[in-house]
N, C-alpha and C positions, 0 to 999 in steps of 0.2 A: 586257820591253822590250828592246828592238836594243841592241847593244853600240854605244856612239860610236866609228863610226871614226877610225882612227887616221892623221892626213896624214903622207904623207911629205916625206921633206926634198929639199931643191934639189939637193944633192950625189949621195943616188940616183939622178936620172934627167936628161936631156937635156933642159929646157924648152923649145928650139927643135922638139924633133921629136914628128911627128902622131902625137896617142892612136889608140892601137887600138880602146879600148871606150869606148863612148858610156854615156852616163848609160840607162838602162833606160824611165825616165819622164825627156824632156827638159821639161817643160814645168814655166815657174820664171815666169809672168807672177805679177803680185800682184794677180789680177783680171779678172776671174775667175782663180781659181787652179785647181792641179792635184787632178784628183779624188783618192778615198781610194783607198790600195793596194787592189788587187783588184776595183777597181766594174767594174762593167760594163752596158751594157746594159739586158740582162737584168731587171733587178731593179726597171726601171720598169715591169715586165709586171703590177705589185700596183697600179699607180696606179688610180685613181678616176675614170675616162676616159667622158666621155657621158653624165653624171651635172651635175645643179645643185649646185655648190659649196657649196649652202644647202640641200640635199636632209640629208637623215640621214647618208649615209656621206662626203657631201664635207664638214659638219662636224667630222663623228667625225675626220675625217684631220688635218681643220687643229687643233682641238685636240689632238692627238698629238703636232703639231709643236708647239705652243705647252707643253707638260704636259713634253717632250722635253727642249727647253729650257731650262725653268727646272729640270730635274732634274743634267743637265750642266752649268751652271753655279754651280748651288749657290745658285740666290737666295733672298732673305728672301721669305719665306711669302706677305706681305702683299703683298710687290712684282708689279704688272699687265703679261701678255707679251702685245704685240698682233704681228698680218700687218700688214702697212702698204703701199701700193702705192709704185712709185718707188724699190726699192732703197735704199741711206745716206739719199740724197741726199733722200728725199722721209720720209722718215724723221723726221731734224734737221729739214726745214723745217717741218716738221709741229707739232715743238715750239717751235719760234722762235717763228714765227705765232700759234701759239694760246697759249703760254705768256710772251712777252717784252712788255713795258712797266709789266709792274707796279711795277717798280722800277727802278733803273739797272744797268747789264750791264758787266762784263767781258767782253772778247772776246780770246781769247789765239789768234795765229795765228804759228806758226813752220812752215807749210808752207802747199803748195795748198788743199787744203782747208779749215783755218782760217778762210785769207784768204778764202775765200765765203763763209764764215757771217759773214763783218765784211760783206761785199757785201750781202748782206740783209739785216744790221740796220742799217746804215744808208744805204744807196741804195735798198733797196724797203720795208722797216717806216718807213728815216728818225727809227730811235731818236733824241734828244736826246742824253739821261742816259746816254753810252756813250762806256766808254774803250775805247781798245786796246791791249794789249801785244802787241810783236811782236819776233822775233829772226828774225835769218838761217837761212839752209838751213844743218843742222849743229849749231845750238845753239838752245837751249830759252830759254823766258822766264824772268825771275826768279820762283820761282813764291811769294815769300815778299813780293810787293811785291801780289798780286791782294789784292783788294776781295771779301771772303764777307758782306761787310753789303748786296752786290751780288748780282745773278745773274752765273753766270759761264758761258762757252760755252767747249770745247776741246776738243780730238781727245787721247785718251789716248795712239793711236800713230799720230806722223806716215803716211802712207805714201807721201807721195812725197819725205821729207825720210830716213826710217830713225830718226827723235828720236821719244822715247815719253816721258813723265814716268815717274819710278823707280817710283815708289808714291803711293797715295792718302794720304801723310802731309803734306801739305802744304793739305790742305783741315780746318776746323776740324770737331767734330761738331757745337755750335753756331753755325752760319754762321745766319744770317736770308737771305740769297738761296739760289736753286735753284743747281744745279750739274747741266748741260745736255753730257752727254760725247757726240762721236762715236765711237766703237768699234770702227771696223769695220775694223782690221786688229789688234785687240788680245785683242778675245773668242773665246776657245778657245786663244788661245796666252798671255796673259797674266793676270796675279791681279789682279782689276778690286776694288777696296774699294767694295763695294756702300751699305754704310751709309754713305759718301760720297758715292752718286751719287742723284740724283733724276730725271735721265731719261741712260738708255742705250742708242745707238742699232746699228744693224749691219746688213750683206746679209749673203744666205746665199753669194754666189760668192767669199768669201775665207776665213778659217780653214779652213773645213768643205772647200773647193772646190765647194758648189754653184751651182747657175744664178741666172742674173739675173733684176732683176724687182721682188724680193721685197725688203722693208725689214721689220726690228724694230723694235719699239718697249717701252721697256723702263719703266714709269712708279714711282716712289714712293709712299707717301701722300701724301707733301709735294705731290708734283705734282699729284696726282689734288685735294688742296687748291686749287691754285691753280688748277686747271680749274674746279672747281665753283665758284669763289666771284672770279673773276676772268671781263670781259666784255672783248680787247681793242678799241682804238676803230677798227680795219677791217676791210671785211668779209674772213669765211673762205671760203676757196673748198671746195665740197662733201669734199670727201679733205681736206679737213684738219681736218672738225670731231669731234671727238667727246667734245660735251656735246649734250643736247638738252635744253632748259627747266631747267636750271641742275643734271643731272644730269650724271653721266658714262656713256656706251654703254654698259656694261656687254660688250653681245657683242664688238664691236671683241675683248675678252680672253678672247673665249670659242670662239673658230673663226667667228665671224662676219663676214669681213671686206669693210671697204670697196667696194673694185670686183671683179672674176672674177678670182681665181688663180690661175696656173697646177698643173693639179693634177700634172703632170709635174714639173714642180718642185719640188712637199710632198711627192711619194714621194719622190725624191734627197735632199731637205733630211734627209727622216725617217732615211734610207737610212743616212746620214752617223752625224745624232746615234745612230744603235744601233749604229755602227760606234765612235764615241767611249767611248759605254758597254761596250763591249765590251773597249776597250784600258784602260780601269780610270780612265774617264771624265775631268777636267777635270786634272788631275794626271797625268794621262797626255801629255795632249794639250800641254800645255807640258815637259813633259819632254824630248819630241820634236821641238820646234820650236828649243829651248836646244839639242841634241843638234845637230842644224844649224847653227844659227848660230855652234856651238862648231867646225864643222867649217873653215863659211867664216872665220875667225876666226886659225884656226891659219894658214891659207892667208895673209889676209892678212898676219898678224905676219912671217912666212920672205917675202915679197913683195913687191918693192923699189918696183914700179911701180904699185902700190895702195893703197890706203887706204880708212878706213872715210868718210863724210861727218859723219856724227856723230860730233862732236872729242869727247867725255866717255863715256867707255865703261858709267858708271852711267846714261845715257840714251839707250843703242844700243837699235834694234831689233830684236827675237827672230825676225821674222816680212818685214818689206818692208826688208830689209838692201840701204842703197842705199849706193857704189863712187865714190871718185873715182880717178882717172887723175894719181898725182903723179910720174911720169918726169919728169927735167928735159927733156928735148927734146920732151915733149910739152906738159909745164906751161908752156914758152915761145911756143907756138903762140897767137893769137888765137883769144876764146871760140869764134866758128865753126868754126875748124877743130878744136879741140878737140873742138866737139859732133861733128865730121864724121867723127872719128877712134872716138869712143869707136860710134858710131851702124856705123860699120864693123867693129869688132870684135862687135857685135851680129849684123851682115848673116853676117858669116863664117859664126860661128856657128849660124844660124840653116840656113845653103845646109849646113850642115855635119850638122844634123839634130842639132847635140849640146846646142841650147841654144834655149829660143823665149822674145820677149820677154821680155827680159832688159833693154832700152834704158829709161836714168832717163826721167821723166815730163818731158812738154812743157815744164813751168813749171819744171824742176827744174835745178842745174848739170849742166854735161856727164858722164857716167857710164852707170854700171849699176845695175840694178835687180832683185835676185835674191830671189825666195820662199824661205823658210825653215819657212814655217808646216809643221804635225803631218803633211798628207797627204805631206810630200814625204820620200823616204828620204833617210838622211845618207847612203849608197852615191851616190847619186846627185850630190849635192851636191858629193862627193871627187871623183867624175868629174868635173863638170863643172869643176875647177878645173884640171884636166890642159888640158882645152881653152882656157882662158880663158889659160893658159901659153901655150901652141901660138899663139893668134891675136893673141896681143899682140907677140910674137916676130918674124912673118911681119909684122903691120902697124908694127912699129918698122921694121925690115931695109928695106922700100917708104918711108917717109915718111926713113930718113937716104939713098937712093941719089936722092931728089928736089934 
């Protein structure tokens, strides 16, 4: 494993004046995120191209991805890996739909995302028997107040918030409701308590940095329970069934999937997981994502004009590490122009080639928004805080001569 670089202090160098060396790999979006050291090309030349995805060899691939998967992350035996069309997002909705009303639901939202799984279950399912628990951007729900005699819905790591729950210790092993996690800026870079969860969901364009598209689906017995033996009262729309006559698809978990593939995309996806297995797989892969965040981290503690958004450092994020802007002279500026402020320090950046989408999420406060997850080097990382120096500097120096 890479040595954690080591940040320097304020005292060695001039923070007003322009880096010399640019990050190697600038790209820090949390989404798609940045591919793995060394990809290239090249190595979609193995893909499955001009072939029925249902044919023999475009099976064989998709369970590769699925057999891949569950090897890298270490799941229980039992537990069913499906392809799901629709990326997270059709993912999650996949089990809301087909899995919610059996009983009454938690729904715990302290970010974007969250808050849309409350939008569906109760503006389009129009659950009854459904609470919410909700906290601000920054801090988490009490998580000792949820209902597991409940089904519960949450995102293990915020990603437009940078708030993750510490650990699956807060969920009981006897709960009577399902526990419904979104994942997808958590799996690969964080330690997901499996025998706590009953359905787990993920795309491949974050930890891994693969392309879009593509959704996991991660099922329990528990779940595969309440598929077989639960009939919601509306209809499923075709992509989200999979029970047929009170069974469960079985192929859905077997490289059979729903609608056409992209098979350019299971060679990358596949590309990735050998590349995880290769760095000494799941333990690896949070090693290095830690190793980052420990970078930015340092940066921000020596960092007068920054801060993290997640106020409890026990529920920071390893992986969509999201920035507020606390200058006085900037923290007195109206929300707009704050967003206008931090959205320029992005642009800078950006014309500067040192930093690309890096800008917090639409719904989010004004800030930054920096990937940390395994593909991205801490070299990089160190760089890029040289700049984030530099452009905060030159955009302080413009907004005190206004």
């Amino acid at each position: 494993m890479p040595a954690i670089v080591e940040a320097s202090t304020d005292a060695a160098r001039d923070l007003s004046a322009r880096p010399t060396a640019r990050p190697r790999v600038a790209n820090f979006s949390s989404g798609p995120c940045a591919k793995r050291p060394g990809w290239s090309p090249e190595i979609l030349a193995r893909a499955t191209l001009g072939r029925s995805h249902r044919a023999k060899a475009g099976k064989a691939k998709l369970r590769l991805a699925i057999d891949l998967t569950r090897d890298v992350l270490r799941l229980p035996h039992e537990y069913r890996v499906g392809i799901v069309p629709a990326s997270d997002t059709g993912a999650v909705e996949m089990a809301l739909w087909s899995l919610l009303g059996a009983r009454g639901v938690d729904l715990l939202a302290w970010e974007s995302f969250g808050e849309g799984w409350v939008t569906d279950a109760l503006k389009q399912l129009k659950l009854k028997d459904a609470r919410v628990l909700r906290a601000d951007y920054g801090d988490i729900v009490d998580l000792a107040t949820v209902n597991f005699d409940n089904d519960v819905v949450f995102t293990w790591n915020g990603t437009t918030s940078g708030v993750r729950v510490p650990n699956g210790d807060f969920i009981p092993a006897d709960r009577k409701g399902l526990t419904i996690c979104d994942a997808t800026s958590a799996a690969f870079a964080q330690a997901l308590d499996w025998p706590k969860l009953d359905v787990v969901t993920f795309s491949w364009q974050k930890a891994l940095g693969g392309e879009a598209a593509h959704g996991m689906l991660i099922l329990s017995p528990r779940a595969v329970e309440r598929l077989t033996s639960y009939t919601p009262p509306w209809p499923l729309p075709k992509i989200f069934r999979m029970t047929s006559g009170g069974k469960l698809i079985e192929g859905i978990f077997q490289g059979e999937t729903i609608n056409t593939p992209s098979m350019l995309c299971v060679e990358d996806y596949i590309d990735a997981l050998y590349w995880a297995k290769e760095l000494g797989g799941l333990d690896a892969l949070i090693w290095r994502a830690d190793a980052n965040a420990t970078v930015l981290a340092r940066w921000v503690a020596r960092t007068p004009w920054v801060d993290f958004l997640a106020r409890n450092p026990a529920t920071r994020s390893n992986t969509s590490v999201c920035l507020k802007i606390v200058d006085p002279l900037v923290a007195s500026l109206p929300q707009d122009a704050q967003a206008s402020f931090a959205k320029g320090l992005a642009d800078a950046l950006e014309r500067e080639g040192a930093a690309f989408d890096i800008g917090s999420y639409r719904d989010a406060p004004p800030g930054l928004r920096i990937w940390c997850g395994a593909t991205v080097e801490a070299s990089d990382i160190e760089a890029l805080t040289r700049w984030l120096d530099w452009a905060f500097a030159e955009a302080k120096a413009d907004l005190s001569k206004a």
